[in-house]
MDAnalysis code that builds the backbone (N, CA, C; Angstrom):
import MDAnalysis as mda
import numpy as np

u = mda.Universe.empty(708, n_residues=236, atom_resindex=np.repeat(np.arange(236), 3), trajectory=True)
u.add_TopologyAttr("name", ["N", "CA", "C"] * 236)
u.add_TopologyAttr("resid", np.arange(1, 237))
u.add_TopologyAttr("resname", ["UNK", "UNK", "UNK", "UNK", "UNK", "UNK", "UNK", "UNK", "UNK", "UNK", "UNK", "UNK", "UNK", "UNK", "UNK", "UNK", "UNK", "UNK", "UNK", "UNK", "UNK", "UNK", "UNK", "UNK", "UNK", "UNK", "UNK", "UNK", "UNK", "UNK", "UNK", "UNK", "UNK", "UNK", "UNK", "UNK", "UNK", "UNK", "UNK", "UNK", "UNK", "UNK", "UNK", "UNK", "UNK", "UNK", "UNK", "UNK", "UNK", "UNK", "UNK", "UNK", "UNK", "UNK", "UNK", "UNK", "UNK", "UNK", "UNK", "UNK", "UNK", "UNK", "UNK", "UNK", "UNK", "UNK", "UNK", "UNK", "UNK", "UNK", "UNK", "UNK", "UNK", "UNK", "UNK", "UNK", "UNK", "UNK", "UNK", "UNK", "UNK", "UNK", "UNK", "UNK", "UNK", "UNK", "UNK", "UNK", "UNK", "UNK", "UNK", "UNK", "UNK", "UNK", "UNK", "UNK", "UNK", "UNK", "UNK", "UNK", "UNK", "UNK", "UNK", "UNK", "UNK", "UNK", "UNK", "UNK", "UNK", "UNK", "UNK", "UNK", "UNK", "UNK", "UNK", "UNK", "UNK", "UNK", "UNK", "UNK", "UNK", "UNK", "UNK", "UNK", "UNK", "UNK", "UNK", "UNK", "UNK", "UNK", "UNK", "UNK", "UNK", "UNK", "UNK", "UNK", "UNK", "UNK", "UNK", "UNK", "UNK", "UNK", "UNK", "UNK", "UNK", "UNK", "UNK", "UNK", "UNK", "UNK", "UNK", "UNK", "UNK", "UNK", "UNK", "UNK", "UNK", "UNK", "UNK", "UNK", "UNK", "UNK", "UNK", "UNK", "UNK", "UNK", "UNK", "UNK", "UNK", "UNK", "UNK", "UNK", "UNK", "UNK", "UNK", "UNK", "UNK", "UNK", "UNK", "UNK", "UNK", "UNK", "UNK", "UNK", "UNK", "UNK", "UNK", "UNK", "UNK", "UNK", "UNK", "UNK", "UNK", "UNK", "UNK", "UNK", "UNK", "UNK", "UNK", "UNK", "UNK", "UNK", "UNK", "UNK", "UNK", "UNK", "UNK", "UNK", "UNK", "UNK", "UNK", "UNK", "UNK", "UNK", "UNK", "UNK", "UNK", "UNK", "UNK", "UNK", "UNK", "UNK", "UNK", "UNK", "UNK", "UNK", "UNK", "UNK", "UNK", "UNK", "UNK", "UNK", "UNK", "UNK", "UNK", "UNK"])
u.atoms.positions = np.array([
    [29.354, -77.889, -63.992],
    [30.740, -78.348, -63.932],
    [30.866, -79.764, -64.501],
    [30.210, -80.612, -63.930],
    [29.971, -81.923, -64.565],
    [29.852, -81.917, -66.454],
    [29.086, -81.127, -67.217],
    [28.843, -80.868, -68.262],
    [30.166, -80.793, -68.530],
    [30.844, -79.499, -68.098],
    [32.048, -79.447, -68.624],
    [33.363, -80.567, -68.827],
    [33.668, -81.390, -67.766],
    [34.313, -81.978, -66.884],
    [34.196, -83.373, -68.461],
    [32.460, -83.332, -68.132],
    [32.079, -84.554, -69.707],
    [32.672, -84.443, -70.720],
    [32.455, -83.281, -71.369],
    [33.008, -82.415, -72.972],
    [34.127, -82.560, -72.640],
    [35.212, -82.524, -71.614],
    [36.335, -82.161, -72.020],
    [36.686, -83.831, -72.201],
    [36.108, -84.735, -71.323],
    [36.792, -86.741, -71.794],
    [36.311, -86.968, -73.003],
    [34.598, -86.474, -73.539],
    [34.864, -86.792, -74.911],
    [35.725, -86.067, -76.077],
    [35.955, -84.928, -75.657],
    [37.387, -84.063, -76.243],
    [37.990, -85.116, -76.673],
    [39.304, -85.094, -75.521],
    [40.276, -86.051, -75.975],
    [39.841, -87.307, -76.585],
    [38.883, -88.110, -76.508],
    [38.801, -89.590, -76.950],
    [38.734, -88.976, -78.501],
    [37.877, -87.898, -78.760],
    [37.335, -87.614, -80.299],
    [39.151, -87.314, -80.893],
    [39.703, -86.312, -79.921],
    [40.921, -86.446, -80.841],
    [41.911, -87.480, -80.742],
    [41.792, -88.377, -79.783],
    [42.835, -89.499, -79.888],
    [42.635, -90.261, -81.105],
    [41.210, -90.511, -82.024],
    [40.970, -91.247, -82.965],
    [42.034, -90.680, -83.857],
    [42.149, -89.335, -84.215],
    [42.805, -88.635, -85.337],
    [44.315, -88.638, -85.188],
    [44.568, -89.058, -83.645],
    [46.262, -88.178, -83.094],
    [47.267, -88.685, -83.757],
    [48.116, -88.256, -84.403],
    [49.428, -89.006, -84.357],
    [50.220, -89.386, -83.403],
    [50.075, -88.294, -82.235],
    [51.388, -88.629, -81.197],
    [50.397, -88.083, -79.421],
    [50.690, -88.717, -78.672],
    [50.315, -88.922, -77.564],
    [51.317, -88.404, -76.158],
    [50.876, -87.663, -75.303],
    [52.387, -86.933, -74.983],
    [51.931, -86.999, -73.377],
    [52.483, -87.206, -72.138],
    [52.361, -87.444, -70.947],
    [53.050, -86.376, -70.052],
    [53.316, -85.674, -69.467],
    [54.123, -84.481, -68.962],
    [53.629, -84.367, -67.340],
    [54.429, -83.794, -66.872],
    [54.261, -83.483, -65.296],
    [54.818, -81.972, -65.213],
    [54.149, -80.898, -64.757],
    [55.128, -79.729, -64.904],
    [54.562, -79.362, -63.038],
    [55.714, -78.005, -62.988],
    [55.525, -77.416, -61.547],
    [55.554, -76.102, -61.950],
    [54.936, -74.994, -61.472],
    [55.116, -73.537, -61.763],
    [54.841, -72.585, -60.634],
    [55.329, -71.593, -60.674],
    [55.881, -70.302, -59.456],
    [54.452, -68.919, -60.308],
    [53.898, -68.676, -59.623],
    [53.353, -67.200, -60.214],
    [53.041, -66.572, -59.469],
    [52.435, -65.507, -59.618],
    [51.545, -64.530, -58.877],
    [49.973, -65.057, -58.888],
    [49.267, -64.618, -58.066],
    [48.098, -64.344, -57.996],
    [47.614, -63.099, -57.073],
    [45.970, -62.480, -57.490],
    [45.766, -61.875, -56.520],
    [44.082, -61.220, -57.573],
    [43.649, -60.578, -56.728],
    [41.775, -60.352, -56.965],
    [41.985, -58.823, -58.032],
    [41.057, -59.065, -58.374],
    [40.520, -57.764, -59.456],
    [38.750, -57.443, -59.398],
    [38.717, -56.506, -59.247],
    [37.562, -55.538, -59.528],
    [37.644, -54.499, -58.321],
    [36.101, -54.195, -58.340],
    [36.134, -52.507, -57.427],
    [36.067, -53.273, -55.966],
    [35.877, -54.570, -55.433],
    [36.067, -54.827, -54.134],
    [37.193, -55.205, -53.438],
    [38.187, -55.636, -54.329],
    [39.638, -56.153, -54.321],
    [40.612, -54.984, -53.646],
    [41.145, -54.821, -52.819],
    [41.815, -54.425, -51.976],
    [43.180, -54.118, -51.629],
    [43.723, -53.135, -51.244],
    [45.275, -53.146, -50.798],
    [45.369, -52.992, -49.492],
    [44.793, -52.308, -48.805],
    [44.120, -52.039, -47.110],
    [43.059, -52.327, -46.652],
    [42.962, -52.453, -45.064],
    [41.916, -52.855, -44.785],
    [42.390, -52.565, -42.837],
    [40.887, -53.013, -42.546],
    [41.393, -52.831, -40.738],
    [40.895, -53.817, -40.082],
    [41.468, -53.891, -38.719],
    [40.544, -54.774, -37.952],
    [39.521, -53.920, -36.511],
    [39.111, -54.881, -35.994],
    [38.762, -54.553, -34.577],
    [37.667, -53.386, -35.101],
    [36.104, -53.868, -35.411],
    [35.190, -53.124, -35.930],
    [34.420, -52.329, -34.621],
    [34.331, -51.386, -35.230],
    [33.289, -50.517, -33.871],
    [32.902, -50.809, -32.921],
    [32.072, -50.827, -31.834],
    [31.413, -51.279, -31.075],
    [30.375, -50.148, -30.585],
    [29.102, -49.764, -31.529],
    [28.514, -48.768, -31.248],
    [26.971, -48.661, -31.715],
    [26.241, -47.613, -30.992],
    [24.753, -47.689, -31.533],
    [25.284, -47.343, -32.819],
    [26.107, -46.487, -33.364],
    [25.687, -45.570, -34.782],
    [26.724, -46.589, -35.177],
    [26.462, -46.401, -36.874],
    [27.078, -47.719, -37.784],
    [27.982, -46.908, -38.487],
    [29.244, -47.911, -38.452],
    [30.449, -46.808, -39.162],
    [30.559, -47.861, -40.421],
    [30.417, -46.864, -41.811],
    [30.949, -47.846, -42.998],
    [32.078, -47.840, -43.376],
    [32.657, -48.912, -43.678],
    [33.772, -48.952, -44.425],
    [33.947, -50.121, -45.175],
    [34.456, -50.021, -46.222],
    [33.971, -51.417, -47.611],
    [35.197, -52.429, -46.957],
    [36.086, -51.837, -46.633],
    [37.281, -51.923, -46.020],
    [37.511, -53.649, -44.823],
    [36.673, -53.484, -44.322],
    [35.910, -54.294, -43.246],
    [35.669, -55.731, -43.410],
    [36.644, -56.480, -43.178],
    [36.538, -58.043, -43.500],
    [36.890, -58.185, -44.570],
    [37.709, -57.535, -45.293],
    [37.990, -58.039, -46.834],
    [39.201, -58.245, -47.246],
    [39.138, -59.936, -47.440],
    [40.428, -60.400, -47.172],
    [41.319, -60.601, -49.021],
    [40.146, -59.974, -49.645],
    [40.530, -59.920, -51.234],
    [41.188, -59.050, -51.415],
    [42.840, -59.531, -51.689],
    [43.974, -58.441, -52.178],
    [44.218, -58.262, -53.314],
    [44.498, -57.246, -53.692],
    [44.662, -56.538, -55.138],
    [46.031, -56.984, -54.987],
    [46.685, -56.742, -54.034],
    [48.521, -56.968, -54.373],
    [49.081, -58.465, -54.938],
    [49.407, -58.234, -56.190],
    [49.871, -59.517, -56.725],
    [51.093, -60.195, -55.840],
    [51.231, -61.349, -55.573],
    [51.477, -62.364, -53.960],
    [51.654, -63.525, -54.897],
    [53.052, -64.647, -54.273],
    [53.424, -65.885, -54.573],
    [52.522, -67.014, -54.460],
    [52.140, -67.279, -55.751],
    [51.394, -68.947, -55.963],
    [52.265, -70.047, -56.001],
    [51.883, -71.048, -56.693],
    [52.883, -72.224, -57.251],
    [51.112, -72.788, -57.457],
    [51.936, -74.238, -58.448],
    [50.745, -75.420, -58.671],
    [51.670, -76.565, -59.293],
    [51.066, -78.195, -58.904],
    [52.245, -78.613, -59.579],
    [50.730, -79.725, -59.953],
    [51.214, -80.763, -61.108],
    [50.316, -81.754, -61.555],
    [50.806, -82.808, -62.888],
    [49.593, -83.289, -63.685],
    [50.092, -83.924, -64.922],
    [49.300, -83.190, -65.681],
    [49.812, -83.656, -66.792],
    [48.923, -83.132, -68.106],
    [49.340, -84.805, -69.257],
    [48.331, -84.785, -69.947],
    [47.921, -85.392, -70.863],
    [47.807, -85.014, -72.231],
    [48.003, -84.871, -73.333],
    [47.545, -84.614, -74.741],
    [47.886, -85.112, -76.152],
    [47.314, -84.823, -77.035],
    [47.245, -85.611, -78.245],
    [47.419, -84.605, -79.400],
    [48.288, -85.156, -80.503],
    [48.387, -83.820, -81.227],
    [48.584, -84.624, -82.300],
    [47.807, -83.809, -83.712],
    [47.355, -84.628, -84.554],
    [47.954, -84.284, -85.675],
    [48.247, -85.070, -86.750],
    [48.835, -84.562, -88.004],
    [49.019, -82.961, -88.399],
    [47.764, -82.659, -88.087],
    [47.994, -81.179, -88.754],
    [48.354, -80.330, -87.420],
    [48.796, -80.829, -86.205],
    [49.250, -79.687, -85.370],
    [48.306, -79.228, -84.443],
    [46.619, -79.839, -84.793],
    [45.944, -79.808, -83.539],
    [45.974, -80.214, -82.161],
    [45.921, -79.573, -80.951],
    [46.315, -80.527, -79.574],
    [44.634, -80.282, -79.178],
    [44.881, -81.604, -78.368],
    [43.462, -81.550, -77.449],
    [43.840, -82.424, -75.811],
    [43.993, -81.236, -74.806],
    [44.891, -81.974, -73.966],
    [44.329, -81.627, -72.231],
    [44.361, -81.836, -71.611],
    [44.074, -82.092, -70.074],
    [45.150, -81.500, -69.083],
    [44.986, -80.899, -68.102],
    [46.216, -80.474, -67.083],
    [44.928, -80.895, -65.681],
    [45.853, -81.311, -64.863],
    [45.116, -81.951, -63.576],
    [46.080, -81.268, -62.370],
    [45.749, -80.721, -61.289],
    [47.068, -80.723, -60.082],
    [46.186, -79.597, -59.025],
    [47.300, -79.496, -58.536],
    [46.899, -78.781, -57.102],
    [47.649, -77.467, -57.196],
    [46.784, -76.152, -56.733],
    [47.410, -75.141, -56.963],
    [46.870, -74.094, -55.669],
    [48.189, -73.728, -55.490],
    [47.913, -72.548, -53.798],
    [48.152, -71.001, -54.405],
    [46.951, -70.597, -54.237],
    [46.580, -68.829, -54.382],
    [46.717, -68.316, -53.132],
    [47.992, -67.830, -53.589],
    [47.857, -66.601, -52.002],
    [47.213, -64.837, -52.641],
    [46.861, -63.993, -51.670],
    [46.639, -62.728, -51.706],
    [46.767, -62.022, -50.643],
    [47.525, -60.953, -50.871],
    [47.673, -60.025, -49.085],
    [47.091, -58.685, -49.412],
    [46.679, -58.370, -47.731],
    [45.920, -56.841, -47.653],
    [46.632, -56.193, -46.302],
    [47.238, -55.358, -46.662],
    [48.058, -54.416, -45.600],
    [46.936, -53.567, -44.543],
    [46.704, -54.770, -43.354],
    [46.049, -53.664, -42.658],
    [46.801, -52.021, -41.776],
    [45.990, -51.566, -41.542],
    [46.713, -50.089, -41.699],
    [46.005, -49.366, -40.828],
    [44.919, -49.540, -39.958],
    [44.364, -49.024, -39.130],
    [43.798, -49.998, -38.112],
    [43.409, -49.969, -36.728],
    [42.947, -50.792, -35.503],
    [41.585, -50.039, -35.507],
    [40.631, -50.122, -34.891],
    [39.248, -49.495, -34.823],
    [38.600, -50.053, -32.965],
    [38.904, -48.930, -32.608],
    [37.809, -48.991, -30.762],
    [36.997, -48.938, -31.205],
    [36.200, -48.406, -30.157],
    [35.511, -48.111, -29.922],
    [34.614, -46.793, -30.763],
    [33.662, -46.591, -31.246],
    [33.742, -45.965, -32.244],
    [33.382, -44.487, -31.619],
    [34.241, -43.385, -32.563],
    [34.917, -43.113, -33.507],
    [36.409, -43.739, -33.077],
    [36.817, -44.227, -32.218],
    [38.034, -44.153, -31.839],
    [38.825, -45.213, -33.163],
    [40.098, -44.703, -33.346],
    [41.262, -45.388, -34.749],
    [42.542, -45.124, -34.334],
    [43.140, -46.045, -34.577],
    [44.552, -46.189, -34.364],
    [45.251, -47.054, -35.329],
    [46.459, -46.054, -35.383],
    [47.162, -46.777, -36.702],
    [47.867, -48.023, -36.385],
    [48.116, -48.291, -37.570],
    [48.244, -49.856, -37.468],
    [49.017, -50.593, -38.174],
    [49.868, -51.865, -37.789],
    [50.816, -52.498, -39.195],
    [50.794, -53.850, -38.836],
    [49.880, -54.632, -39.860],
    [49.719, -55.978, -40.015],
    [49.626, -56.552, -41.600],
    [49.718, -58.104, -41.373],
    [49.008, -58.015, -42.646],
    [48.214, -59.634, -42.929],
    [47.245, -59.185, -43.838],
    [46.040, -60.207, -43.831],
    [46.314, -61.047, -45.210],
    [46.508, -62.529, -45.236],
    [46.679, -63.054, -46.109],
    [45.872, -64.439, -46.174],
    [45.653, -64.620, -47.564],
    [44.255, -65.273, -48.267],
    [45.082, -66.051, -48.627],
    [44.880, -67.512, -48.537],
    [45.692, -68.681, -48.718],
    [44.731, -69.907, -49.155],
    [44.358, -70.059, -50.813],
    [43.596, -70.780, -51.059],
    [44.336, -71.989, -51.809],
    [43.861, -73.237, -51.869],
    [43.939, -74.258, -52.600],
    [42.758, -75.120, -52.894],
    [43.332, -75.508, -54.524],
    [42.363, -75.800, -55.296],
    [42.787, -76.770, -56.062],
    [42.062, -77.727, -56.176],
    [42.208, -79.071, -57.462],
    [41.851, -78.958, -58.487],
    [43.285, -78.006, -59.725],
    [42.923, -77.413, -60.408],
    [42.578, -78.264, -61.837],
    [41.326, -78.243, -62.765],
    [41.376, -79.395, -63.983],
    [41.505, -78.087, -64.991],
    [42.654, -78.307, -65.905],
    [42.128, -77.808, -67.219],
    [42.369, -78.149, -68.275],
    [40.901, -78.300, -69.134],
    [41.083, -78.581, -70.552],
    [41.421, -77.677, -71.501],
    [41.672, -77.942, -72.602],
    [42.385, -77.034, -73.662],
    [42.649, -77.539, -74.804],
    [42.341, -76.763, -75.674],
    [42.595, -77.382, -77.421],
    [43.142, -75.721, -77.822],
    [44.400, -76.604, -78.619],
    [45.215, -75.580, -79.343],
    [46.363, -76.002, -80.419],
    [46.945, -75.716, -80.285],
    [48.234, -75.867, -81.754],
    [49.530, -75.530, -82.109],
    [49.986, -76.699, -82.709],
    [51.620, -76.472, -82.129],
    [51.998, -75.845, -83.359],
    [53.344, -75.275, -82.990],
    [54.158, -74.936, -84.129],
    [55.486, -75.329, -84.475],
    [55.823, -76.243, -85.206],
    [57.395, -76.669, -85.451],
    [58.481, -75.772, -85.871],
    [59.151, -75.431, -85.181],
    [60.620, -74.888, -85.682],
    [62.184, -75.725, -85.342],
    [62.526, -76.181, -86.330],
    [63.385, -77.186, -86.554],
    [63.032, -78.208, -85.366],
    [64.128, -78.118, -83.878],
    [64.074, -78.772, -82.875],
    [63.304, -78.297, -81.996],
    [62.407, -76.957, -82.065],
    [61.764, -76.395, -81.036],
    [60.535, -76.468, -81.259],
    [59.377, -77.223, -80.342],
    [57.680, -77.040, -80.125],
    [57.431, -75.951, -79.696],
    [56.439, -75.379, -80.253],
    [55.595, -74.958, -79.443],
    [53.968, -74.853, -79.459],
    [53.722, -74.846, -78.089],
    [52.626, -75.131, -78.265],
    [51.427, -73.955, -77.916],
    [50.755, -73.618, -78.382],
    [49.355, -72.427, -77.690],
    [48.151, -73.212, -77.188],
    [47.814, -72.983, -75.929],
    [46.624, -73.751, -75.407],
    [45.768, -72.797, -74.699],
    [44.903, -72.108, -75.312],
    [44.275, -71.436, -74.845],
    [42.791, -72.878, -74.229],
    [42.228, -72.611, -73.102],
    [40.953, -73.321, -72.184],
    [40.415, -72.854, -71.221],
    [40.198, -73.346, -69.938],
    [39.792, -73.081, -69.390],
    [40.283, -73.769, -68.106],
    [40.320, -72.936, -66.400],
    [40.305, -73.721, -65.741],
    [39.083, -73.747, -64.549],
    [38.773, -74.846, -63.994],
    [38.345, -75.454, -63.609],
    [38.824, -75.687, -61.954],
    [38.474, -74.838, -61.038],
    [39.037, -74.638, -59.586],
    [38.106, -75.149, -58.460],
    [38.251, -76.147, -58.305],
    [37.468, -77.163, -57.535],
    [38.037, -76.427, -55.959],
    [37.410, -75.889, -55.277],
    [37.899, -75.646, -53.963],
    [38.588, -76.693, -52.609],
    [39.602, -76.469, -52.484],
    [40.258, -77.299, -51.471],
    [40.172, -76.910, -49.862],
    [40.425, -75.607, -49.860],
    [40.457, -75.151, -48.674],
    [40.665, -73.581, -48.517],
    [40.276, -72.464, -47.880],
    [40.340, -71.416, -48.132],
    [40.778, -70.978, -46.339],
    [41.708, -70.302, -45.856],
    [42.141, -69.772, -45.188],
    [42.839, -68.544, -44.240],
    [42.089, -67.441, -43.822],
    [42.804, -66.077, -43.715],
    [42.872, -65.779, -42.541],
    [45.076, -65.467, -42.607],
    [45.557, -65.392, -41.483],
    [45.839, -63.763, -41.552],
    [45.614, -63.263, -39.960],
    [46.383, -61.913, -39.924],
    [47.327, -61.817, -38.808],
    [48.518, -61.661, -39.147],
    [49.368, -61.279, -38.175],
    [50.060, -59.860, -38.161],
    [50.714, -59.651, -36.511],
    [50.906, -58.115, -36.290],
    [52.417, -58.307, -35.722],
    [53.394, -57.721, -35.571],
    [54.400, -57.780, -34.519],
    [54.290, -56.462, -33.996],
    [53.060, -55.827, -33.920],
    [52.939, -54.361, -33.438],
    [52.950, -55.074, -31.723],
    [53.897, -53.929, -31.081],
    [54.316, -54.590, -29.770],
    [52.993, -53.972, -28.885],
    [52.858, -52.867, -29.051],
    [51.789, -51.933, -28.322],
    [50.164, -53.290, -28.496],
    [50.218, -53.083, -29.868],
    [48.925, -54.426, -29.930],
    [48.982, -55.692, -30.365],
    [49.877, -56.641, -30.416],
    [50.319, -57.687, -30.994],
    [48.518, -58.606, -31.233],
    [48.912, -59.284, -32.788],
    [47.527, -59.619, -33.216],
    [47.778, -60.817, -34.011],
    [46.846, -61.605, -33.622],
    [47.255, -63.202, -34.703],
    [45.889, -63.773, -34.486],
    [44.984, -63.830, -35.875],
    [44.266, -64.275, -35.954],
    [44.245, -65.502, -37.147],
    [43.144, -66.676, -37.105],
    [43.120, -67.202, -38.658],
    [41.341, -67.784, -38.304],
    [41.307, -68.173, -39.572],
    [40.054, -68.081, -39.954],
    [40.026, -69.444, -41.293],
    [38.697, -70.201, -41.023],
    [38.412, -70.621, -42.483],
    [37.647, -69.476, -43.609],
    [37.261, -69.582, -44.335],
    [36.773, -68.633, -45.313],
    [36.163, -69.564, -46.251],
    [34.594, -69.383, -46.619],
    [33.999, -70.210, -47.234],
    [33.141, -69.283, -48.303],
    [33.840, -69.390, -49.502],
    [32.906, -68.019, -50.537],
    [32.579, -69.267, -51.475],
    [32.857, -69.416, -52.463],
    [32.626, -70.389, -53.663],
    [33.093, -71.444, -54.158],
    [32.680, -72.606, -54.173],
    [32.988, -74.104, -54.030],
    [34.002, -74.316, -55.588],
    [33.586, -73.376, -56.210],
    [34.343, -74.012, -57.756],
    [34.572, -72.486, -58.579],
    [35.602, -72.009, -59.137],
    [36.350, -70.757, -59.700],
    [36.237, -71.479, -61.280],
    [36.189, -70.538, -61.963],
    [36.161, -70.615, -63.345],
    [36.736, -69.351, -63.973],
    [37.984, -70.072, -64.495],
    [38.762, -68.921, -64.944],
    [39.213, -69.007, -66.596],
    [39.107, -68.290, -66.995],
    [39.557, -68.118, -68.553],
    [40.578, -68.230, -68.739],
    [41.503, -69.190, -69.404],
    [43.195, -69.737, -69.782],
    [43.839, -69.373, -70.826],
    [44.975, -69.041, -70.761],
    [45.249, -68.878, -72.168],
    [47.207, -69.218, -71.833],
    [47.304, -70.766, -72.087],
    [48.375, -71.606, -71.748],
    [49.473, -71.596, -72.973],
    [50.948, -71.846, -72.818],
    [51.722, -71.641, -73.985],
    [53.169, -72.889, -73.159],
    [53.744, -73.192, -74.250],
    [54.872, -74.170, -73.935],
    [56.011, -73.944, -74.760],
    [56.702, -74.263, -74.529],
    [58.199, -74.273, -75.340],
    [59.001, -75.214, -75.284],
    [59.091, -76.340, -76.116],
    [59.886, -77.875, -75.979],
    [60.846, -77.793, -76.533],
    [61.792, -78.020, -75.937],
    [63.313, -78.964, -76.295],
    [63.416, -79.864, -76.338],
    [63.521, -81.181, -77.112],
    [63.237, -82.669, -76.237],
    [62.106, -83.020, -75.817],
    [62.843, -83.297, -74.559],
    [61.706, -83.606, -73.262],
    [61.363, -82.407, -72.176],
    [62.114, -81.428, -72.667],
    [62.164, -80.498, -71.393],
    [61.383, -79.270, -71.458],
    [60.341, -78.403, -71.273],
    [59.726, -77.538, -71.609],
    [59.615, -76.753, -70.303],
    [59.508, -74.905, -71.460],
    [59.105, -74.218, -70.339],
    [57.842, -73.664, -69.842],
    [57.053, -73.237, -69.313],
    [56.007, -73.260, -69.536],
    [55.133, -71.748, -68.924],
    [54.281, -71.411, -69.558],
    [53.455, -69.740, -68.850],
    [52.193, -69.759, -69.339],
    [51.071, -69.472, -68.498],
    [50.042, -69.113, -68.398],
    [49.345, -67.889, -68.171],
    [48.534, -67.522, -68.450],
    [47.366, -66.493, -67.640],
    [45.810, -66.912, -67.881],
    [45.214, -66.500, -66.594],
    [44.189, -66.824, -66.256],
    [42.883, -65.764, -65.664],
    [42.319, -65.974, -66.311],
    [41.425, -64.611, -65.472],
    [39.815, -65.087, -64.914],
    [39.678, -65.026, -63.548],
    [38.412, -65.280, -63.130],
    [37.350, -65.065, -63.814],
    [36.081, -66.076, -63.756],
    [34.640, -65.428, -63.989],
    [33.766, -65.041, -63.002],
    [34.080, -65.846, -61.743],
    [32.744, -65.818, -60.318],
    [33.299, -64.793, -59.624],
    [32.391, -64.264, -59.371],
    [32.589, -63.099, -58.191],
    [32.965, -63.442, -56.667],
    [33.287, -63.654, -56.076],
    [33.511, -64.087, -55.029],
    [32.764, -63.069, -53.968],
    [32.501, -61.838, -53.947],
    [31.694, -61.187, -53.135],
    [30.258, -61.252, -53.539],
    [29.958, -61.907, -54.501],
    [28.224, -62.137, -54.554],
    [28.073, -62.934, -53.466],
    [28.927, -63.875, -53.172],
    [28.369, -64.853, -52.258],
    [28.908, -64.643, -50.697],
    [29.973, -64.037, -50.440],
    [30.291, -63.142, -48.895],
    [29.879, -62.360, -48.580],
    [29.187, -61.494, -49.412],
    [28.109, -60.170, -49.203],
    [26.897, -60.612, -49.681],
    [26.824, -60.906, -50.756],
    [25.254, -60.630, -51.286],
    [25.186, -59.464, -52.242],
    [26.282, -59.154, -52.520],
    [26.471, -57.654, -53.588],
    [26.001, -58.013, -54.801],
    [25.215, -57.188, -55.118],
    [25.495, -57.195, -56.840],
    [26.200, -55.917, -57.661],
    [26.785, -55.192, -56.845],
    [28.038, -54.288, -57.341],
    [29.593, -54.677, -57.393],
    [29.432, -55.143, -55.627],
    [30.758, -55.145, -55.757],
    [31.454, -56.483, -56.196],
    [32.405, -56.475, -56.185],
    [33.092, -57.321, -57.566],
    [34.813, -57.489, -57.036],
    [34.820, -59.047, -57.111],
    [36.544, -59.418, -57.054],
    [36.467, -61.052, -57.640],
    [37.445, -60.650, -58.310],
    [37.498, -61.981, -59.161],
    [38.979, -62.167, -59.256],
    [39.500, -64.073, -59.358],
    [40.830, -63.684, -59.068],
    [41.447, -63.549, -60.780],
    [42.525, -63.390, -60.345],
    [44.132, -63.503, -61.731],
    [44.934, -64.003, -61.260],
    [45.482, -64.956, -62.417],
    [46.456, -65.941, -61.866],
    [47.445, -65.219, -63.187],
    [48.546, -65.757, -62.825],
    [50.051, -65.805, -63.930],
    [50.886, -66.685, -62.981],
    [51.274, -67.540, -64.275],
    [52.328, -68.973, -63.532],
    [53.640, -69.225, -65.346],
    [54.613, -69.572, -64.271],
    [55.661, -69.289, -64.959],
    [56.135, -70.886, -64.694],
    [56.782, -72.205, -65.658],
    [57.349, -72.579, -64.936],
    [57.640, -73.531, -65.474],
    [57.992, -74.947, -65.116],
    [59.126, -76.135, -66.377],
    [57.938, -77.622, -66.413],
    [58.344, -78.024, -67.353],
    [57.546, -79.270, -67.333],
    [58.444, -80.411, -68.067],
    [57.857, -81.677, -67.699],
    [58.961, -82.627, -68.059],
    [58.451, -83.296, -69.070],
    [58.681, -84.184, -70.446],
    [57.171, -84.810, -70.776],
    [57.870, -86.393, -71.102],
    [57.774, -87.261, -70.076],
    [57.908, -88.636, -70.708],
    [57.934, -89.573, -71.435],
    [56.723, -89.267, -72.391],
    [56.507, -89.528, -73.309],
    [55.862, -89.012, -74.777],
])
């Protein structure tokens, strides 16, 4: 991470030598997030067996939702864009990943099951850095810009709450959740300027598995996806 974190300050210094124009921005954005692969989830249960014989279910503590669920992230960005339309630019801020899993069954005593309506939600934040080099395009009064990079998800805090208003079993649990200190996700960033006023959209797609390190799997597999939609201001 450090390696990276390096390359991306001598980035910008290498293109500030060349830049023509120097640009300062603050944006805020609304998206989805939520997990992908074969461990990623839409259901799940609580209240595990209690028995000599072992009941499986992948199902079981897994707070990684497939159902795409409300993010936001807000921060600055920095960049430099050079005669010919090259950018080489920085985004810094804080960003909250939610994900939900509809639990759907209770579990006694084993075999004993009972249905069930709750739901389990994954509430992460992260100090998100990303660098990026890409290229604008002029049309009369309108920028735009393509920034495909990378981001850089420094872990803040990871949190999973489940609540029930099932009256028969009413249920409220929360939890810290500690899988992987730093997310690395593949970017591919875009802008649209008026002025000073831009709109702004992303997508992002995980590299770390997050169940290598809560299980120990080397099958199973959830990695997150982000999409963020949203405005930015640029000062200068």
């Amino acid at each position: 991470m450090k390696a990276i974190i390096c390359a991306s300050v001598v980035l910008l210094f290498a293109t500030q030598s060349i830049a023509q124009t120097i640009e300062v921005s603050a944006y805020a954005t609304a998206g989805l997030s939520h997990y992908v692969g074969n461990y990623a989830t839409a259901t799940a249960y609580i209240g595990p067996s209690i028995s000599g014989r072992e009941s499986i279910d992948k199902r079981d503590n897994n707070p990684y939702g497939s159902k795409r669920t409300f993010s936001n992230s807000f921060g600055a960005q920095g960049q430099f864009i050079s005669k010919q339309g090259i950018i080489g630019g920085l985004q810094i801020g804080i960003e909250n990943l939610r994900s939900e899993v509809h639990i759907d069954e209770y579990k006694g005593t084993y075999p004993q099951t009972f249905s069930y309506d709750a739901t389990s939600t994954l509430a992460r934040q992260f100090l998100n850095i990303n660098p990026y080099v890409g290229y604008r395009i002029l049309l009369n009064n309108v920028k735009i810009d393509l920034m495909p990079g990378l981001d850089i998800g420094l872990s803040m805090s990871g949190i999973k709450r489940i609540k029930s208003d099932d009256t028969g079993r009413p249920y409220l649990a929360e939890e810290r959740v500690k899988d992987i200190p730093v997310d690395y996700r593949l970017r591919f960033g875009s802008a649209i300027y008026y002025n000073r006023i831009g709109l702004v959209a992303s997508y992002s797609r995980g590299l770390k598995n997050y169940v290598a390190i809560t299980k120990g799997s080397q099958t199973a597999e959830a990695k997150s996806e982000v999409m963020r939609l949203g405005l930015t201001y640029r000062f200068y």
